[in-house]
C-alpha positions as CSV (number, residue, x, y, z in Angstrom):
1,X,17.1,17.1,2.0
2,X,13.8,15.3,2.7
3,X,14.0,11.7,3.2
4,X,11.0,9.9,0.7
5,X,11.3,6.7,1.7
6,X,8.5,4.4,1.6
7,X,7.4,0.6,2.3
8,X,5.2,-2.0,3.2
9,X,5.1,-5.1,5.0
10,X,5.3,-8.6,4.1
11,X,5.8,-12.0,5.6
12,X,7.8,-12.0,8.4
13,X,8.9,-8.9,6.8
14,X,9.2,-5.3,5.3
15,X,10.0,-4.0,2.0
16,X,11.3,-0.3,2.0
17,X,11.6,1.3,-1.5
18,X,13.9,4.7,-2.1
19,X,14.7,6.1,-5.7
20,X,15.3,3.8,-7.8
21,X,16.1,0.7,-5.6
22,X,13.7,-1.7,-3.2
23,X,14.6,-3.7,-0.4
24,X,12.9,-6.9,0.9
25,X,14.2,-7.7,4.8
26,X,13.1,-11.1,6.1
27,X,13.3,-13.3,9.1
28,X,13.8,-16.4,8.2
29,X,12.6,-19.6,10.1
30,X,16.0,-19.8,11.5
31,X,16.0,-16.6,13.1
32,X,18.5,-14.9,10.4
33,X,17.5,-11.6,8.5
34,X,18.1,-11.6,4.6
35,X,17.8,-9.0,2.6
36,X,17.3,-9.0,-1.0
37,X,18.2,-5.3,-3.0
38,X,17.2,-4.8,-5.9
39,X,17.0,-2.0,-8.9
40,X,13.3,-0.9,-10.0
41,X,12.9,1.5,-13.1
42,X,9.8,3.5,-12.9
43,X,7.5,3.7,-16.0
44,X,7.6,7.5,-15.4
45,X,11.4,7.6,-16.1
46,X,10.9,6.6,-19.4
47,X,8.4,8.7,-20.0
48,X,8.3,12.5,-18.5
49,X,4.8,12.9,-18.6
50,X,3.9,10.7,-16.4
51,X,5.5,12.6,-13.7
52,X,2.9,14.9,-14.1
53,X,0.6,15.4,-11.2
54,X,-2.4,12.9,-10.9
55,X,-0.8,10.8,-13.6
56,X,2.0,10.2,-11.4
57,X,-0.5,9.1,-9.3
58,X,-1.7,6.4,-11.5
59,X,1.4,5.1,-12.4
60,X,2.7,4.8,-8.7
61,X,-0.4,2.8,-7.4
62,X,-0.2,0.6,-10.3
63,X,3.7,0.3,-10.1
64,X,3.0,0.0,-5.8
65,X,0.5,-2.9,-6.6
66,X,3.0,-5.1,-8.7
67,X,5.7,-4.4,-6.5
68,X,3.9,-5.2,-3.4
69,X,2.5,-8.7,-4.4
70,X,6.4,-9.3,-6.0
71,X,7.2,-8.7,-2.4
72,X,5.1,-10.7,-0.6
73,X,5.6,-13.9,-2.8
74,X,8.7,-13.6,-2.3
75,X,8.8,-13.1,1.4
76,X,6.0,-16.3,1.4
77,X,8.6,-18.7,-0.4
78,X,10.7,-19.0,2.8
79,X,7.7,-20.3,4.4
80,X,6.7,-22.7,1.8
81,X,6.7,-26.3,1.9
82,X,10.2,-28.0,0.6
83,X,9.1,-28.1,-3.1
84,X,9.4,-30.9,-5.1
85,X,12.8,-32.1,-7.2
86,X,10.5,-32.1,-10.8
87,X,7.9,-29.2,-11.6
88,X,4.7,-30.2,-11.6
89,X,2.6,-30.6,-14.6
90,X,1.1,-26.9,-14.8
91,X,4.6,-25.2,-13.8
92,X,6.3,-27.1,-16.7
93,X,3.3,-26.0,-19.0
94,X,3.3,-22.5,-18.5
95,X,6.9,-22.1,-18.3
96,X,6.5,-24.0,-22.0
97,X,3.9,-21.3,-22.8
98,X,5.9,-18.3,-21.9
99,X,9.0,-19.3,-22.6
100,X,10.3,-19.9,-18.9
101,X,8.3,-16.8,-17.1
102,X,5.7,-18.8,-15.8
103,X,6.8,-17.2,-12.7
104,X,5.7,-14.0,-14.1
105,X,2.3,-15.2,-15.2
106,X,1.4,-16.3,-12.3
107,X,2.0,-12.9,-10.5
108,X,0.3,-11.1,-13.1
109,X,-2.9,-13.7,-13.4
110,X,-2.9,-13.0,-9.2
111,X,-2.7,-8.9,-9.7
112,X,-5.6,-9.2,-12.5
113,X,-7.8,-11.3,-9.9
114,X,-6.7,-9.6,-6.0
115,X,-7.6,-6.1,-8.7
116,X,-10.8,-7.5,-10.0
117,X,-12.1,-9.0,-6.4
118,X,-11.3,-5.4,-4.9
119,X,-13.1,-3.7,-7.6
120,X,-16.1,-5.8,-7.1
121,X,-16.3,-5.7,-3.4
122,X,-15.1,-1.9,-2.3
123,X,-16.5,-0.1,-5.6
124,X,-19.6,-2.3,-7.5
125,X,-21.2,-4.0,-4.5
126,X,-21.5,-0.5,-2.2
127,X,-23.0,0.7,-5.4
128,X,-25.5,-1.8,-5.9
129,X,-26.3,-1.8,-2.5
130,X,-27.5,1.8,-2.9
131,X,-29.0,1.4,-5.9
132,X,-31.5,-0.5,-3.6
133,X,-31.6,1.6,-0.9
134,X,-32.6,4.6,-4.0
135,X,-36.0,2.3,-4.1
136,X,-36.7,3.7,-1.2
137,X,-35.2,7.5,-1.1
138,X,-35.0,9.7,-3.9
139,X,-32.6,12.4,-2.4
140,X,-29.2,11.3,-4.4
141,X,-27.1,13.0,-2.3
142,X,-28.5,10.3,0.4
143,X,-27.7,7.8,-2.0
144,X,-24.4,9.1,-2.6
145,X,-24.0,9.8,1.2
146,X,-24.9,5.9,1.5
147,X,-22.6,4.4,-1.4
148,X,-19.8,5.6,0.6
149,X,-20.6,4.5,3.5
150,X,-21.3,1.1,2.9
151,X,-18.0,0.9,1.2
152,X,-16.4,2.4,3.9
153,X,-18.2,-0.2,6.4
154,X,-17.6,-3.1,3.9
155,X,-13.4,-1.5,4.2
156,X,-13.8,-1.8,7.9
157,X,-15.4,-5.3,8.6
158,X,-13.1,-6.7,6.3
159,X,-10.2,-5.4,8.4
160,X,-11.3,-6.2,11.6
161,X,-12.3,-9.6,10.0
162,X,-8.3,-10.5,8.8
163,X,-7.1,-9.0,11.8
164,X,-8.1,-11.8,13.3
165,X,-5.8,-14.1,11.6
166,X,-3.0,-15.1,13.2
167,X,-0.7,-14.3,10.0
168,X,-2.0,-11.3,9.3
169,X,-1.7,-9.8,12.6
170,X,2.2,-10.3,12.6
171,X,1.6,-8.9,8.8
172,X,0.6,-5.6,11.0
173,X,3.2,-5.5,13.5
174,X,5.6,-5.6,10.9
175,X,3.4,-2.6,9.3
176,X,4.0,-0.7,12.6
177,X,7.6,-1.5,12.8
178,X,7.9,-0.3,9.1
179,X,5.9,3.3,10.1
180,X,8.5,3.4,13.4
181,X,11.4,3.4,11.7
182,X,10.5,5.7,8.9
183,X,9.2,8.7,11.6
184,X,12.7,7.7,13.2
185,X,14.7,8.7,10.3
186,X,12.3,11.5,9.3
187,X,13.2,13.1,13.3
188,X,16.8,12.5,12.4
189,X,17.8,9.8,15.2
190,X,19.9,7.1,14.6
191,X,18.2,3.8,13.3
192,X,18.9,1.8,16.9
193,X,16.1,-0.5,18.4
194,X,15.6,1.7,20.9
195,X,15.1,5.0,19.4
196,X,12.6,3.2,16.8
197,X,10.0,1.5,19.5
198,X,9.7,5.3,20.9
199,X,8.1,6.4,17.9
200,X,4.3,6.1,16.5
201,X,3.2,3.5,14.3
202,X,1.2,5.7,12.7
203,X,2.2,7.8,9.2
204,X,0.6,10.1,7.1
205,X,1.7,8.8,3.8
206,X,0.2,5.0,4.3
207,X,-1.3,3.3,2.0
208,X,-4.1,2.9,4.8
209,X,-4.5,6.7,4.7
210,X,-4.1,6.0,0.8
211,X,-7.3,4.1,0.1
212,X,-9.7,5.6,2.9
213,X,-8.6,8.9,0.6
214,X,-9.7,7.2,-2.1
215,X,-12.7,6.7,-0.5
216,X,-14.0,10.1,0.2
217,X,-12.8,11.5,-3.1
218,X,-14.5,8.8,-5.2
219,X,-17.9,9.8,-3.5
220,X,-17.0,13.7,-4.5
221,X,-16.2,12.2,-8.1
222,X,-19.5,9.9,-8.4
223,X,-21.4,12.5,-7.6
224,X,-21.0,13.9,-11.2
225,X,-21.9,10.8,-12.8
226,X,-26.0,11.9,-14.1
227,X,-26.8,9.3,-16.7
228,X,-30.0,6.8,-16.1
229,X,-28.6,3.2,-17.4
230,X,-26.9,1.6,-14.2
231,X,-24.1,-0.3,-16.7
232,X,-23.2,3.0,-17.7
233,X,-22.9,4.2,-14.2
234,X,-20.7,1.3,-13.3
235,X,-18.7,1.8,-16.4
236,X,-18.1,5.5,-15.5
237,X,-17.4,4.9,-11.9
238,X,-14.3,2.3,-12.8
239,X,-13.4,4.7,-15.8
240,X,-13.0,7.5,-13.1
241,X,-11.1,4.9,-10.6
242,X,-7.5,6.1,-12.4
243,X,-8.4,9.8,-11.9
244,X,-9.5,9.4,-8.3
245,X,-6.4,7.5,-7.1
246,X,-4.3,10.2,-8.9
247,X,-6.0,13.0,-7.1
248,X,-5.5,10.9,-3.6
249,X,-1.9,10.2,-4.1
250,X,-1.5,14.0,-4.4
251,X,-3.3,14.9,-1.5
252,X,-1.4,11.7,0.3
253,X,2.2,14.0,-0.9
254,X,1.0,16.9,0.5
255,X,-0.1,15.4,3.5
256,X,3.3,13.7,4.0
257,X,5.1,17.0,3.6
258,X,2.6,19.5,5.0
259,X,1.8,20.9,8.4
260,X,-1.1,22.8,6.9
261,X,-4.0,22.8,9.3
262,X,-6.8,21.5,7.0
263,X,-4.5,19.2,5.5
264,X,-3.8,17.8,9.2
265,X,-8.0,17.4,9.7
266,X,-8.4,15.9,6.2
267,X,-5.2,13.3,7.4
268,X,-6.6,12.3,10.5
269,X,-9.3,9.8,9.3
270,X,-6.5,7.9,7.9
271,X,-4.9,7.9,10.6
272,X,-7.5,6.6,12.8
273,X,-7.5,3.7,10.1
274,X,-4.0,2.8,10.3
275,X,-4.6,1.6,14.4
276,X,-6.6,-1.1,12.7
277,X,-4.1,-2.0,10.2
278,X,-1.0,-1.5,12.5
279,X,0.0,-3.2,15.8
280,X,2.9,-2.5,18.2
281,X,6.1,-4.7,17.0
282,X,8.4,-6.5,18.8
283,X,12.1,-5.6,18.8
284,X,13.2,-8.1,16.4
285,X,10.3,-6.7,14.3
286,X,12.2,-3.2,14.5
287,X,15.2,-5.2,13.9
288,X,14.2,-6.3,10.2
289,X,12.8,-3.1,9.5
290,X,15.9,-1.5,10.1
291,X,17.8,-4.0,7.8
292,X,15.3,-3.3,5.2
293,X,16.2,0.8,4.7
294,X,19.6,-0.2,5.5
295,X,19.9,-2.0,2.1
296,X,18.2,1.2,0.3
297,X,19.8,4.2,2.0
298,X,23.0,5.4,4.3
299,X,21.3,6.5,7.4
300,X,24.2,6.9,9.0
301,X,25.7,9.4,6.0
302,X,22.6,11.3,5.5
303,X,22.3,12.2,9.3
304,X,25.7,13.2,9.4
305,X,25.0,15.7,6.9
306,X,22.2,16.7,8.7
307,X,23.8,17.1,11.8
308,X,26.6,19.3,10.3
309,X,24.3,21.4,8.4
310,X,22.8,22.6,11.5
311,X,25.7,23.8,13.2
């Protein structure tokens, strides 16, 4: 049985998701891990045809995006300020508005605008950028050629440019601890420290891997987009965005479960990525990370089975 689990990290932290459960592992200011488990229903579950290929896609990045910021707010709120005793004004208002969710409106307000400012900047600006460039050059496979690489650049210097914060750099060791301990379980050794800081922070099923895939297949995509009136081609291009995250999540799978060699070419871009996006934890890193699948899934039962199956 092949283990599927995935995650991501948070503050001073990592989230690892299996089935139908999530776990959020965290190291608090006083040096204690807690770990919050919860259930997660899939919008597929209730309805089969979403569990088609490329639509399954489309629900799991928009289910992986909701998740993810639920994560990371709630790893953030053990680094907060002591709140106040009385809600402020605008808490008390839209917790009046939505009858006590305000919680949830917030989240969903911050999805709306983190999805609108990605949009903007990795999809509409490299496209306006060529548009200006086609002033120039008439060839529209060098524009197309150009689109994608100005979003791949914009992708890159906005990588290196965060990396440079102090937060987000432990944000990245935590990524790496997160990729450690899942190739640990996925070579069948026991989830110990010292086994996990052997292995590579590198994975082919990251979400790293995930958008530069994105990336590439969105230029294949645009390329079929022949209509004159620039608002249209934007239109078309965000219309499409559902269809081209669908077909990367599929390729992502395979590559995740596939030692083909074209597939390992295609996967190695990604990978290149993830050294910017993941840095070499420490051992109480691993420590939380552990913790995390720990409150998803019995290592220690699954590799037994393993083990015994093979003799």
């Amino acid at each position: 049985m092949a283990v599927r689990i995935g995650g991501q990290a948070v503050m001073e932290g990592v989230m690892m998701k299996n089935m139908d459960r999530y776990a959020v592992s965290v190291r608090k200011p006083d040096g204690k891990i807690e770990t919050k488990v919860r259930k997660c229903e899939s919008f597929a579950d209730k309805h089969p045809i979403f569990k088609l290929p490329v639509l399954r896609g489309v629900v799991n990045f928009v289910e992986s995006m909701v998740l993810g910021i639920s994560t990371l707010n709630y790893s953030a709120s053990f680094f907060e300020e002591e709140e106040e005793e009385e809600p402020g004004k605008i808490d008390q208002m839209l917790d009046k508005i939505s009858s006590g969710k305000g919680e949830n409106v917030v989240m969903a307000v911050v999805m709306i605008i983190s999805l609108a400012i990605s949009i903007g900047l990795f999809m509409i600006l490299p496209y306006l950028a060529s548009e200006i460039l086609g002033r120039w050059v008439g060839n529209p496979y060098i524009i197309l050629l150009a689109e994608g690489l100005i979003r791949i650049g914009i992708f890159l210097g906005y990588i290196v440019l965060i990396s440079r914060m102090e937060d987000i750099r432990r944000v990245f060791m935590y990524h790496g601890a997160e990729h450690k301990t899942i190739n640990c379980l996925e070579a069948g050794e026991d989830l110990t420290p010292d086994n996990v800081m052997k292995y590579s922070r590198l994975h082919k099923r990251c979400g790293t891997s995930f958008i530069f895939i994105v990336m590439i297949i969105s230029m294949v995509f645009f390329f079929f987009i022949r209509v004159d009136v620039i608002w249209l081609r934007v239109a078309l291009r965000l219309l499409l965005l559902p269809v081209v995250a669908g077909v990367s999540y599929e390729f992502i799978r395979l590559a995740g479960s596939s030692d083909n060699f074209l597939v390992q070419i295609f996967s190695k871009p990604g990978l290149c990525l993830q050294r910017l996006t993941t840095k070499e934890p420490d051992r109480s890193m691993i420590e939380v990370a552990i913790a995390s699948v720990e409150g998803v899934f019995d290592w220690r039962e699954y590799l037994k089975k393993e083990r015994n199956g093979h003799e």
